[in-house]
N, CA and C atoms as a LAMMPS dump frame, in Angstrom:
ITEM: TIMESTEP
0
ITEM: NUMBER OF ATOMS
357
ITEM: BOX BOUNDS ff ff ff
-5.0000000000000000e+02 5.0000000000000000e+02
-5.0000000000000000e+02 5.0000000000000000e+02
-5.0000000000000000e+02 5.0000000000000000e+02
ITEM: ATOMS id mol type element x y z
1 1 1 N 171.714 -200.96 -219.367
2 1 2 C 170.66 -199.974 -219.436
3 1 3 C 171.25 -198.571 -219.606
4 2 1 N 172.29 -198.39 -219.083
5 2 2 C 173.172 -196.874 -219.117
6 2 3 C 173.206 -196.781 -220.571
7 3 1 N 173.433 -198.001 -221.535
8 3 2 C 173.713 -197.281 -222.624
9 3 3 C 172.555 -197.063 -224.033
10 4 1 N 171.21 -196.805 -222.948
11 4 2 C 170.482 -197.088 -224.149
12 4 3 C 170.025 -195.056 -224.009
13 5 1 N 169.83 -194.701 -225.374
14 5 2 C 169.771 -193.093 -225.94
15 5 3 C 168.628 -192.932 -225.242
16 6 1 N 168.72 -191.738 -224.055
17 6 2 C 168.167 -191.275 -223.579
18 6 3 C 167.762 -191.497 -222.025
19 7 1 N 168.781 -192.494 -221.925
20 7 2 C 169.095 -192.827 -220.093
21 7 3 C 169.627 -191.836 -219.524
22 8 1 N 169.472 -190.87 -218.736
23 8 2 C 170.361 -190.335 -218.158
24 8 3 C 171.304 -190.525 -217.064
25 9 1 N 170.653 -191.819 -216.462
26 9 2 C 171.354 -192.352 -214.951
27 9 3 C 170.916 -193.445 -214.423
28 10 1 N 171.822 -194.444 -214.003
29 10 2 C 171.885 -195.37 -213.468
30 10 3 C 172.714 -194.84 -211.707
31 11 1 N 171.651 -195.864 -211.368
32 11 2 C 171.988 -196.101 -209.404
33 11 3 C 171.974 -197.28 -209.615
34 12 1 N 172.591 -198.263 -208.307
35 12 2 C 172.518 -199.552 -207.768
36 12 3 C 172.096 -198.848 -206.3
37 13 1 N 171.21 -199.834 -206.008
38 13 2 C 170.286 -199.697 -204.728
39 13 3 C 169.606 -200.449 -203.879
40 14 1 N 168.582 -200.26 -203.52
41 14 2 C 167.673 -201.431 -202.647
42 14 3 C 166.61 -200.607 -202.982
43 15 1 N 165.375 -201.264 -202.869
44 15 2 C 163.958 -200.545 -202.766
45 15 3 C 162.794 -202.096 -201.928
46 16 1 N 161.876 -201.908 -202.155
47 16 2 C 160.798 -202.857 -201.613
48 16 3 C 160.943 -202.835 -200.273
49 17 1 N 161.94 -202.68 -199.657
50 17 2 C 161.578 -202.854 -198.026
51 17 3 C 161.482 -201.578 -196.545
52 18 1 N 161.658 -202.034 -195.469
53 18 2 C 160.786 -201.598 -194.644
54 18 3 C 161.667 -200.67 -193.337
55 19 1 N 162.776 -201.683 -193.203
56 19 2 C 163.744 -200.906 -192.346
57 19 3 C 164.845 -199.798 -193.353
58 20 1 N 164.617 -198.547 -192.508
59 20 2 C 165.7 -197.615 -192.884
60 20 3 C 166.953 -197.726 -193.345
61 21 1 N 167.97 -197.398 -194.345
62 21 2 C 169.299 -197.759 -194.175
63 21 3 C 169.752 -198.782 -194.662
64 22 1 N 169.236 -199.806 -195.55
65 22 2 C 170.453 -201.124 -195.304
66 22 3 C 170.9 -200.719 -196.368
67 23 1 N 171.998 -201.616 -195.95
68 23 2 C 173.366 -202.031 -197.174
69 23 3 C 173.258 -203.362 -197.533
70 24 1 N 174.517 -203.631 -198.227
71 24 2 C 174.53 -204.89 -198.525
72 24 3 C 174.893 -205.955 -197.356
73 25 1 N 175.539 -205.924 -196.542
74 25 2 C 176.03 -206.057 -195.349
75 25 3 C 174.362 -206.955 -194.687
76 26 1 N 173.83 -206.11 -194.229
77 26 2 C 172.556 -205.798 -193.773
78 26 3 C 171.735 -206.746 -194.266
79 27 1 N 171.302 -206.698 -195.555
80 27 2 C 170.402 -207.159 -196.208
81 27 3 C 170.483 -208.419 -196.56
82 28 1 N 172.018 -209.007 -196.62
83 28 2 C 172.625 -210.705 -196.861
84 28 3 C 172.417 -211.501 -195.854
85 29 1 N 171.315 -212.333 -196.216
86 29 2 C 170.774 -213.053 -195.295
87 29 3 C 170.398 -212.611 -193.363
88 30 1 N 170.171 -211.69 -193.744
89 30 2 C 169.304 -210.94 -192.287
90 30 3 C 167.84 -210.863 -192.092
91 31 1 N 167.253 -212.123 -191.5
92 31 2 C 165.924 -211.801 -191.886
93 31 3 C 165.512 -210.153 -191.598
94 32 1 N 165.697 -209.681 -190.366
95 32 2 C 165.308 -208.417 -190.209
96 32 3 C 165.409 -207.233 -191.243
97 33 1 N 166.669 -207.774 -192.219
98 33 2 C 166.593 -206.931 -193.091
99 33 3 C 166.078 -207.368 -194.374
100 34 1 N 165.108 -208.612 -194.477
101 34 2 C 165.148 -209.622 -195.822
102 34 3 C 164.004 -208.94 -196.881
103 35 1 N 163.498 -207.831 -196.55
104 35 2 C 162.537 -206.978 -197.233
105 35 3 C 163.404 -206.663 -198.553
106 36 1 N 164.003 -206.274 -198.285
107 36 2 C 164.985 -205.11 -199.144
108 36 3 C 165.419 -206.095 -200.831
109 37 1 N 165.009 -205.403 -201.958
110 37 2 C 165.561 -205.802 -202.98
111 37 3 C 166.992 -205.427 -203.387
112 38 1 N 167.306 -205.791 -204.025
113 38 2 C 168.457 -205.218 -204.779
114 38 3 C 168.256 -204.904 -206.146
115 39 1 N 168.367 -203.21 -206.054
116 39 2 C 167.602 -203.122 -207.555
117 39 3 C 168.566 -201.725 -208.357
118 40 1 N 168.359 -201.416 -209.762
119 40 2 C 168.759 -200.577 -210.307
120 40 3 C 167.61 -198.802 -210.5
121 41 1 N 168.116 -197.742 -210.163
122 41 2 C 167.258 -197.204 -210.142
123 41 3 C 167.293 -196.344 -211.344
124 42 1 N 166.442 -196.441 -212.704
125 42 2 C 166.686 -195.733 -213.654
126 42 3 C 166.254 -194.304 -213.684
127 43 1 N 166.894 -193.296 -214.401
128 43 2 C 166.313 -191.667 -214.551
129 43 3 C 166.548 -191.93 -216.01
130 44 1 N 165.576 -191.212 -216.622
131 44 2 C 165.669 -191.351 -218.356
132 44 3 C 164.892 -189.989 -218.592
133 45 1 N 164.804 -189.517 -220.12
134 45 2 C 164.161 -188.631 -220.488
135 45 3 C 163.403 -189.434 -221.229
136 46 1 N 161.696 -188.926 -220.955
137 46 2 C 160.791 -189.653 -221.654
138 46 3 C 160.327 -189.364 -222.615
139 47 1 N 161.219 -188.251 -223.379
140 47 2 C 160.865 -187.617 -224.141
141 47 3 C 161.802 -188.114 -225.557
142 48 1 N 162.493 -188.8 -224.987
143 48 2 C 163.415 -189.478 -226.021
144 48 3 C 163.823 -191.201 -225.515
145 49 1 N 163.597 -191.592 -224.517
146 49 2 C 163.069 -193.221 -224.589
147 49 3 C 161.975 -193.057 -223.666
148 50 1 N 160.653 -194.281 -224.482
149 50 2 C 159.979 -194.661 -223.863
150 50 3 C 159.542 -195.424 -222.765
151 51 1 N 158.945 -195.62 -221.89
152 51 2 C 158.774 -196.521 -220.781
153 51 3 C 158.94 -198.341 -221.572
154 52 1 N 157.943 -198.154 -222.644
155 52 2 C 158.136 -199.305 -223.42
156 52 3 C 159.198 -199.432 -223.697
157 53 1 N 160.059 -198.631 -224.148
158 53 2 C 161.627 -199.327 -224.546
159 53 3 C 162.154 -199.862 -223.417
160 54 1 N 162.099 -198.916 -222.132
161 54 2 C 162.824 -199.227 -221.141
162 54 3 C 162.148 -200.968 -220.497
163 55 1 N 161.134 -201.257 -220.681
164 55 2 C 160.54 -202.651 -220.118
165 55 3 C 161.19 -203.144 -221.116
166 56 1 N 161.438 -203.146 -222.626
167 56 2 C 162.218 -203.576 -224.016
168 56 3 C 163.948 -204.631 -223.395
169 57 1 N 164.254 -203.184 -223.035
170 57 2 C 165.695 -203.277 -222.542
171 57 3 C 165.918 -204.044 -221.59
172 58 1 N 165.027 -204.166 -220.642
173 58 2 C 165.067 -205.115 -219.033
174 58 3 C 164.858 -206.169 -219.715
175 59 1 N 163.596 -206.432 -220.324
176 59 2 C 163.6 -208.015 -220.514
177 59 3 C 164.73 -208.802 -221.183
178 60 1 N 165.159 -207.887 -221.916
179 60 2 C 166.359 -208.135 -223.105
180 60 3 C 167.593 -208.104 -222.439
181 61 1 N 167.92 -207.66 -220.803
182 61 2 C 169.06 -208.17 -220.16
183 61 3 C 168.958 -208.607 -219.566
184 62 1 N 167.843 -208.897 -218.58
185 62 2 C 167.495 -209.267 -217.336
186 62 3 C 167.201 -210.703 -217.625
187 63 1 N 167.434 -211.557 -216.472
188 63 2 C 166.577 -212.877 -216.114
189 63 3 C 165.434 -212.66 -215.455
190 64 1 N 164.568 -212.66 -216.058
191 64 2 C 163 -212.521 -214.958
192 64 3 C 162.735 -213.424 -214.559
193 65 1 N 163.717 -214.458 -214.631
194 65 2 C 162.814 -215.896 -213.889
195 65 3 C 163.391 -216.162 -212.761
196 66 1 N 164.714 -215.28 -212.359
197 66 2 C 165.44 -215.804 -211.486
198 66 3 C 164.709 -215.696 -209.916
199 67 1 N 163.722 -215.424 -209.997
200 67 2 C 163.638 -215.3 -209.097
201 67 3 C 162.476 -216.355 -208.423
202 68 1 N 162.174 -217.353 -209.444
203 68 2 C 161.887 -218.662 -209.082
204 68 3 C 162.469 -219.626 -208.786
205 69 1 N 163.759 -219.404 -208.53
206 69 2 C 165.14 -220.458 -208.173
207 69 3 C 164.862 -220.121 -206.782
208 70 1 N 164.51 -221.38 -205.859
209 70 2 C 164.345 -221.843 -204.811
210 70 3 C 165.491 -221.685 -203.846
211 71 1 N 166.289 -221.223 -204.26
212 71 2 C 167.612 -220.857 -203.786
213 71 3 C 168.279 -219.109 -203.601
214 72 1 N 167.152 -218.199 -203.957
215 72 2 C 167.052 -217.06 -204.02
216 72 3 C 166.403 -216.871 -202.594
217 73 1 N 166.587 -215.589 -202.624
218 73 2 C 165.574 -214.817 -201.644
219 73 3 C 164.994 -213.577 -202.131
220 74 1 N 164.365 -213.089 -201.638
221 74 2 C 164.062 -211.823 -201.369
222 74 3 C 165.039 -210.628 -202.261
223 75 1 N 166.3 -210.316 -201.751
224 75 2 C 167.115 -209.58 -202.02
225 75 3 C 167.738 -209.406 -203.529
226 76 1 N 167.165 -211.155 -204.299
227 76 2 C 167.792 -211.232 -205.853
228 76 3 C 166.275 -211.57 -206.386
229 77 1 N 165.212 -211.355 -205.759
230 77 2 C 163.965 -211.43 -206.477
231 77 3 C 163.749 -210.379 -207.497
232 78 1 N 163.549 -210.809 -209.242
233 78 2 C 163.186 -209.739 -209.63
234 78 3 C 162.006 -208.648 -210.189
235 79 1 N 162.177 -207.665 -209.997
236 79 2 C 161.125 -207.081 -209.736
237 79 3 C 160.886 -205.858 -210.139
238 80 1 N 159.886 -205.046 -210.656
239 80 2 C 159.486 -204.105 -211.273
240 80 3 C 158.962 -202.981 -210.159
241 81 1 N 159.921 -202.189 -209.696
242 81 2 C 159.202 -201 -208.868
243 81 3 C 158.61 -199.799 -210.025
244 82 1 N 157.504 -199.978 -210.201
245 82 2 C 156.676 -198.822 -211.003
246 82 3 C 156.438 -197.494 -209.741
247 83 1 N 156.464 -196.164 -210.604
248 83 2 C 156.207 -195.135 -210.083
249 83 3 C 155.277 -194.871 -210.149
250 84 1 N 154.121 -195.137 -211.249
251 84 2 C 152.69 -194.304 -211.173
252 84 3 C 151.889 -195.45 -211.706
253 85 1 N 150.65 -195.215 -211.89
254 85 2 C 149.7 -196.003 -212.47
255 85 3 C 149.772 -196.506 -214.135
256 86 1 N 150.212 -195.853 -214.29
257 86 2 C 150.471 -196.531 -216.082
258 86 3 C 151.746 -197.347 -216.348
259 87 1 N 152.742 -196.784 -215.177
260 87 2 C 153.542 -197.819 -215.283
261 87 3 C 153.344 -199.24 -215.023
262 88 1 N 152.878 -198.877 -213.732
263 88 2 C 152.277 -200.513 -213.152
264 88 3 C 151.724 -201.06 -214.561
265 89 1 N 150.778 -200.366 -214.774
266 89 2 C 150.268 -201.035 -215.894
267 89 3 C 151.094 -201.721 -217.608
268 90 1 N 151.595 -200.873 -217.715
269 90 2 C 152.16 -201.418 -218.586
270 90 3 C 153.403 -202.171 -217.937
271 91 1 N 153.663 -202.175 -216.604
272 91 2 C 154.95 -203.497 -216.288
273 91 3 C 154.037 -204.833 -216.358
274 92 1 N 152.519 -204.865 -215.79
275 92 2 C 151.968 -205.733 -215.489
276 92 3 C 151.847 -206.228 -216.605
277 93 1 N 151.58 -205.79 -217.861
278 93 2 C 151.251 -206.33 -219.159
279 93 3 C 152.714 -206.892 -220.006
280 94 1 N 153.602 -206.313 -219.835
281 94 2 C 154.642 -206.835 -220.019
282 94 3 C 155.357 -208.203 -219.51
283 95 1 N 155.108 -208.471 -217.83
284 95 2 C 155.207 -209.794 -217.831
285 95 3 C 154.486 -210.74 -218.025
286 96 1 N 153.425 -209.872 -218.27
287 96 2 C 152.004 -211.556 -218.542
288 96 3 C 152.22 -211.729 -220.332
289 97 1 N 152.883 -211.141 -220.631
290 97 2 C 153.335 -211.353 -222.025
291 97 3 C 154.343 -212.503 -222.576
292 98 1 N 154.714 -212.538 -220.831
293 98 2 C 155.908 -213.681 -221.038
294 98 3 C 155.756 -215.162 -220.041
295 99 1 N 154.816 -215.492 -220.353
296 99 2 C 154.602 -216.477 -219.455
297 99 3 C 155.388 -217.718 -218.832
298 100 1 N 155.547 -217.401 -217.399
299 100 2 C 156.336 -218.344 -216.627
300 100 3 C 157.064 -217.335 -215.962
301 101 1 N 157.069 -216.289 -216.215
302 101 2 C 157.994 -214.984 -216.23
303 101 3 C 157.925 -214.887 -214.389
304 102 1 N 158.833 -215.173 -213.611
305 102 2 C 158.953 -214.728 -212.657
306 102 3 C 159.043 -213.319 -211.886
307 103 1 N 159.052 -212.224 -212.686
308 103 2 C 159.648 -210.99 -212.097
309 103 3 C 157.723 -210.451 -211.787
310 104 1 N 158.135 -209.713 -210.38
311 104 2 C 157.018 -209.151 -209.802
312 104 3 C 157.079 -207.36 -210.27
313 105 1 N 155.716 -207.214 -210.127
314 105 2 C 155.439 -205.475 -210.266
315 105 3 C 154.658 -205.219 -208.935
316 106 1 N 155.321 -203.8 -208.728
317 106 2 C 155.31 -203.226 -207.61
318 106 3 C 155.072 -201.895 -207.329
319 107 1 N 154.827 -201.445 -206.608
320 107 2 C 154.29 -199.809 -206.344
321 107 3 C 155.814 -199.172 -205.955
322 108 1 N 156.17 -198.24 -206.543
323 108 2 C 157.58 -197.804 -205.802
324 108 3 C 157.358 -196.845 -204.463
325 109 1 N 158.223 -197.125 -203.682
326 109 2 C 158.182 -196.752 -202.321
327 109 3 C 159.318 -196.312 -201.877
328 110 1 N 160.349 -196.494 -201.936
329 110 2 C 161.671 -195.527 -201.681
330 110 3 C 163.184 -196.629 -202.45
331 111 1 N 164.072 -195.614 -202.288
332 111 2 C 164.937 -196.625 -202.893
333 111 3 C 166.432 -195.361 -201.795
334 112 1 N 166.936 -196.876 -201.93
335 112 2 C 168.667 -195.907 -200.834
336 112 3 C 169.347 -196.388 -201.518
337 113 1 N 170.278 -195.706 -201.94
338 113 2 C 171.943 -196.263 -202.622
339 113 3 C 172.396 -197.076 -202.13
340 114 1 N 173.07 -198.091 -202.807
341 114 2 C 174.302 -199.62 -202.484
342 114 3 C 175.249 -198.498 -202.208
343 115 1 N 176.317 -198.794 -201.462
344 115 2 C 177.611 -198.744 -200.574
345 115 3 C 178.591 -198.541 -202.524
346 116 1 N 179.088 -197.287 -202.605
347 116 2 C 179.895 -197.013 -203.809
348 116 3 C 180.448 -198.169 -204.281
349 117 1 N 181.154 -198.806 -203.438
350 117 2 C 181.673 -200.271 -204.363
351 117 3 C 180.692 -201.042 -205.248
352 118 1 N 179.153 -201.178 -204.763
353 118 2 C 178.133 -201.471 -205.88
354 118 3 C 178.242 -200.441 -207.414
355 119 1 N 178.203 -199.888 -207.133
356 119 2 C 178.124 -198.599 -208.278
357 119 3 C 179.076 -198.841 -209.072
């Protein structure tokens, strides 16, 4: 995703969950901490890529199904944290485009940096 024209920044992170603080540490198999995704947090200019490209680009690297492997949790579920209402919307339309498509859409709610060695 870093290298598509008009990304300005990539994070590795967590978002979706509830307790303050985790790491990776934390979040590996802890139920207390089993909220927590593991996710990438993009900054782009929208003035030179679109939201559509950027859903373009995810589907086109991402596994969205992985997160129907019964052998996952929580933490490798994948998932669409949208920031506003049109995003939602157009994430929501994007996976029903792909049917069977495992990856969830979501309201974004905070996101904390992975421990530099993620990065």
């Amino acid at each position: 995703m870093g290298a598509l024209s008009g990304m300005i920044r990539t994070r590795v992170g967590y978002s979706g969950g509830t307790v303050a603080e985790p790491t990776y540490r934390r979040v590996c198999g802890n139920p207390e901490w089993g909220d927590w995704v593991e996710t990438v947090q993009l900054e782009y200019d929208p003035s030179a890529l679109s939201y559509a490209e950027v859903l373009d680009a995810f589907f086109r690297n991402h596994d969205g199904w992985q997160g129907q492997r019964p052998s996952r949790s929580r933490q490798y579920q994948s998932v669409i944290f949208a920031h506003d209402q049109a995003q939602l919307a157009s994430a929501r339309q994007a996976v029903a485009a792909r049917p069977g498509c495992g990856t969830l859409v979501e309201a974004f709610g905070q996101f904390w940096d992975a421990e530099a060695y993620h990065q």
